[in-house]
C-alpha positions in Angstrom: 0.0 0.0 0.0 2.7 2.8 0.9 4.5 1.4 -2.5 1.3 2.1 -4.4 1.0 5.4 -2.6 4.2 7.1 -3.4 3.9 6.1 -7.1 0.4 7.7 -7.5 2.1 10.6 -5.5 5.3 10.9 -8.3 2.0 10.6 -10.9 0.2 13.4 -9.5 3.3 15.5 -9.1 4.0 14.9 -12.7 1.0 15.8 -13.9 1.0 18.8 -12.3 4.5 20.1 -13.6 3.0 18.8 -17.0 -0.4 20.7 -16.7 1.9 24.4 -15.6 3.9 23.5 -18.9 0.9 23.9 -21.0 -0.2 26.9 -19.7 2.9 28.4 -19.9 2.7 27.6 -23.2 -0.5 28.9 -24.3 0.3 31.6 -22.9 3.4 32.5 -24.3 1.2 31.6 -28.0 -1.5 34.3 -27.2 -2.0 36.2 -30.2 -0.9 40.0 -30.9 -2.9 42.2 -31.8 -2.5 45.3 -33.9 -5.0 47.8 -34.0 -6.0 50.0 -37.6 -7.1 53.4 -36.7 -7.4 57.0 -37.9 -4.1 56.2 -40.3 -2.2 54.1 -37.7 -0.9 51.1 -36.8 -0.5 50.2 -33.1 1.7 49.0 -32.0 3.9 50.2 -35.4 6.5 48.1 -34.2 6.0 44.4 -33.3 8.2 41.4 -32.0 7.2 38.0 -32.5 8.8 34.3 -32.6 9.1 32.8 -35.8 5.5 31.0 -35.9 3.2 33.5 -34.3 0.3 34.5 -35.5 -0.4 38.0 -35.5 -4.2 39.7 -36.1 -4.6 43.4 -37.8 -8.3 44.0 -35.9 -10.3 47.6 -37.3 -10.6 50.0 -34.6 -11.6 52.9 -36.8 -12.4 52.9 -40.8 -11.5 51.3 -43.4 -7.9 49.9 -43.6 -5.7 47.4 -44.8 -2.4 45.5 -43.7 -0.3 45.2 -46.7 3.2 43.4 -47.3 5.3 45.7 -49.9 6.7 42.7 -51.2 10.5 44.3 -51.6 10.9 44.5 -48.2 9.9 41.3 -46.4 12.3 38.2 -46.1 13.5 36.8 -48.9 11.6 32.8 -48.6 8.5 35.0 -46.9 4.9 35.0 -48.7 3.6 38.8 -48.9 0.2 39.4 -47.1 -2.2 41.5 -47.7 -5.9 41.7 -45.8 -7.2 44.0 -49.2 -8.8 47.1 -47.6 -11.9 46.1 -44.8 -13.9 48.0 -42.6 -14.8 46.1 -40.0 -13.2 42.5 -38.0 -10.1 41.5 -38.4 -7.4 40.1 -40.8 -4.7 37.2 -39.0 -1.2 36.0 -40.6 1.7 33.4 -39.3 4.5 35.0 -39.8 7.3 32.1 -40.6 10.4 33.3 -41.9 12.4 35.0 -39.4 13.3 38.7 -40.6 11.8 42.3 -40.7 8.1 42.7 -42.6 7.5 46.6 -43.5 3.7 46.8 -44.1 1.1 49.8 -44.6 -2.7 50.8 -45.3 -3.4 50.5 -49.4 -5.9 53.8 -48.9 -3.6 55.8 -46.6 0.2 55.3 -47.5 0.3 58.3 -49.0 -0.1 59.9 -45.3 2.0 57.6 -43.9 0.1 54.5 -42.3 3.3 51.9 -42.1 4.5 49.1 -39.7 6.8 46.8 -39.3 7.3 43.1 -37.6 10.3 42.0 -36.3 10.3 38.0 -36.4 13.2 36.4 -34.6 15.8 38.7 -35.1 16.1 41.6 -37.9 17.3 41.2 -41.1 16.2 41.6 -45.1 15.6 44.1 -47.8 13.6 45.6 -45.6 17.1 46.4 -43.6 19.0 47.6 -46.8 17.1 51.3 -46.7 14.3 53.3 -45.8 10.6 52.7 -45.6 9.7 54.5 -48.9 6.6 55.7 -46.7 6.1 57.3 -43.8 8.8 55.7 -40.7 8.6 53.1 -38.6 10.9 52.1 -35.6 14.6 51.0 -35.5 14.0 46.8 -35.5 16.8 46.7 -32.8 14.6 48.9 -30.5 11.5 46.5 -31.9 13.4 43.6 -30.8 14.4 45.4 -27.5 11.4 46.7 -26.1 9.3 43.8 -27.9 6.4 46.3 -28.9 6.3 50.0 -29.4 2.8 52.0 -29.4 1.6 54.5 -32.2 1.6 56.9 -29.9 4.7 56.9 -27.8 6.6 56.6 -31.5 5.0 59.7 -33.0 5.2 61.7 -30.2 9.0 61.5 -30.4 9.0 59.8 -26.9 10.7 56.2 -28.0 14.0 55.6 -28.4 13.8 56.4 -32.4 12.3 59.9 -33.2 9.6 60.9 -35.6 6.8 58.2 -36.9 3.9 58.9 -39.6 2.6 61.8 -37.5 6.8 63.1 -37.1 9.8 63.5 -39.5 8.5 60.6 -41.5 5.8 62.9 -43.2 9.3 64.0 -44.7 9.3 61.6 -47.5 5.1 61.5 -48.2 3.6 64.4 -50.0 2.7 66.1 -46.6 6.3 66.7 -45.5 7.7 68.8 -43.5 5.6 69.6 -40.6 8.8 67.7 -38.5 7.8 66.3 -35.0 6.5 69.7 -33.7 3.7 71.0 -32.6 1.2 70.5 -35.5 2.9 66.7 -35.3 2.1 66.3 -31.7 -1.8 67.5 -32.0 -3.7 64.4 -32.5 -3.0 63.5 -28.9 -3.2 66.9 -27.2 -6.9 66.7 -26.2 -7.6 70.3 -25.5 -6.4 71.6 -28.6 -8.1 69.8 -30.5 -11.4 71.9 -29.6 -9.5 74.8 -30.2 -8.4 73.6 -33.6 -11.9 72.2 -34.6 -13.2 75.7 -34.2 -10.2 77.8 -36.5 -10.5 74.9 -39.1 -14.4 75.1 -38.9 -14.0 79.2 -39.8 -11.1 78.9 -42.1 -12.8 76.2 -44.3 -16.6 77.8 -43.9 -15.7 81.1 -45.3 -14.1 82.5 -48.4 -10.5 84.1 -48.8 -9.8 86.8 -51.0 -5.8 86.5 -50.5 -3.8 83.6 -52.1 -1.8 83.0 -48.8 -5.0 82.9 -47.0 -6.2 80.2 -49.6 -3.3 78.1 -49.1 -2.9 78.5 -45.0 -6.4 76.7 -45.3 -5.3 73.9 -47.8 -2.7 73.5 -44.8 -5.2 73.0 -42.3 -7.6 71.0 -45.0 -4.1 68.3 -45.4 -3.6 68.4 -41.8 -7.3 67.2 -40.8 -6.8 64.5 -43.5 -3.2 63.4 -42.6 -5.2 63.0 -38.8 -7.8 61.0 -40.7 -10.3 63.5 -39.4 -11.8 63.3 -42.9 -12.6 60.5 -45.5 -10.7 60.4 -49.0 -13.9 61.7 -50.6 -14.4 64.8 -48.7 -11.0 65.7 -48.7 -10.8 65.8 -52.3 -14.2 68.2 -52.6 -12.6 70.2 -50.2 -9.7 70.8 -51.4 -11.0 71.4 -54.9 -13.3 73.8 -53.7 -10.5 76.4 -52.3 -8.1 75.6 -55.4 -10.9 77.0 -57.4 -12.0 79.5 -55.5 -7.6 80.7 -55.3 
């Protein structure tokens, strides 16, 4: 009997080490997530194990996670989600390397990531995102994820983002990561903002410098996704005829 005890103990304790194993596991398989807003990616950078499924979920519009095919791993397949506006879009990424990705209807403003799988490495390490910016990989692989947010603001450990110096190289460039760079997350101002923009776009200007300090504004409010392709474009139509 005490034989028969002590081996159903060992059994027990087994089982117990066994069942911790697999939740350890699980856990350490949980899924990413990376939310599509207002012409954003968060987190813009991302870390994973080779293997891991990652899923691109809507938070706001209509959006899509795109592979440019140039600058993922060289024995990688390309995703691409094709623009949706609502659920989500999920993808195993494999091949260890860096992925640069971005949002079919807003690269123009600057709507990249990037995925870090394993350890850096790529065409995607040989230059420059040709839109937008995205995060140093090393720093990816470092801190393991970097948010939207703490990117553009200038407040990670690599400077600028969509909403920073990256807007350099899009056809909104060169608002830097100043103020006008840092509004989108300045609460207050916003109001403020809402009201000059409201004014400046509501009324007619008989000066050509007033004309284009409103197309300003008008590119601003769309490079915040504060306004949908379609309205932009009347918009800005409207004040280059009316120049």
């Amino acid at each position: 009997m005490t034989h028969n005890r002590r081996q159903f103990l060992r059994a027990l304790g087994a089982g117990a080490v066994a069942s911790a194993g697999l939740t350890q596991q699980a856990t350490a398989q949980e899924t990413p997530v990376v939310q599509m807003g207002n012409n954003y990616f968060d987190p813009i950078g991302l870390h994973v194990e080779p293997g891991t499924t990652v899923r691109f979920e809507i938070a706001a519009g209509s959006h899509s996670a795109t592979a440019y095919s140039n600058r993922i791993p060289s024995d990688a397949t390309a995703f691409d989600s094709g623009t949706i506006s609502e659920g989500s879009f999920e993808y195993t990424f494999e091949a260890p390397g860096t992925y640069d990705y971005y949002c079919i209807p807003h690269k123009s403003v600057g709507m990249v990531g990037r995925v870090v799988v394993g350890s850096p490495g790529g065409p995607a390490e040989d230059g420059r995102i040709p839109d937008g910016d995205v995060p140093k990989s090393d720093d990816i692989v470092e801190q393991g994820s970097i948010p939207y947010e703490t990117f553009a603001d200038g407040d990670g450990s690599t400077a600028g983002g969509p909403m920073g110096h990256g807007m350099g190289s899009g056809p909104m460039g060169g608002w830097g990561g100043g103020w006008l760079g840092r509004l989108p997350f300045v609460g207050g101002s916003l109001a403020v903002l809402g009201g000059v923009l409201y004014w400046a776009l509501g009324s007619r200007h008989d000066g050509s410098k007033s004309d284009d300090a409103a197309i300003e504004t008008l590119d601003a409010r769309y490079a915040r996704g504060e306004l949908d392709e379609e309205e932009y474009r009347r918009r800005r139509t409207q004040l280059e005829d009316d120049k």
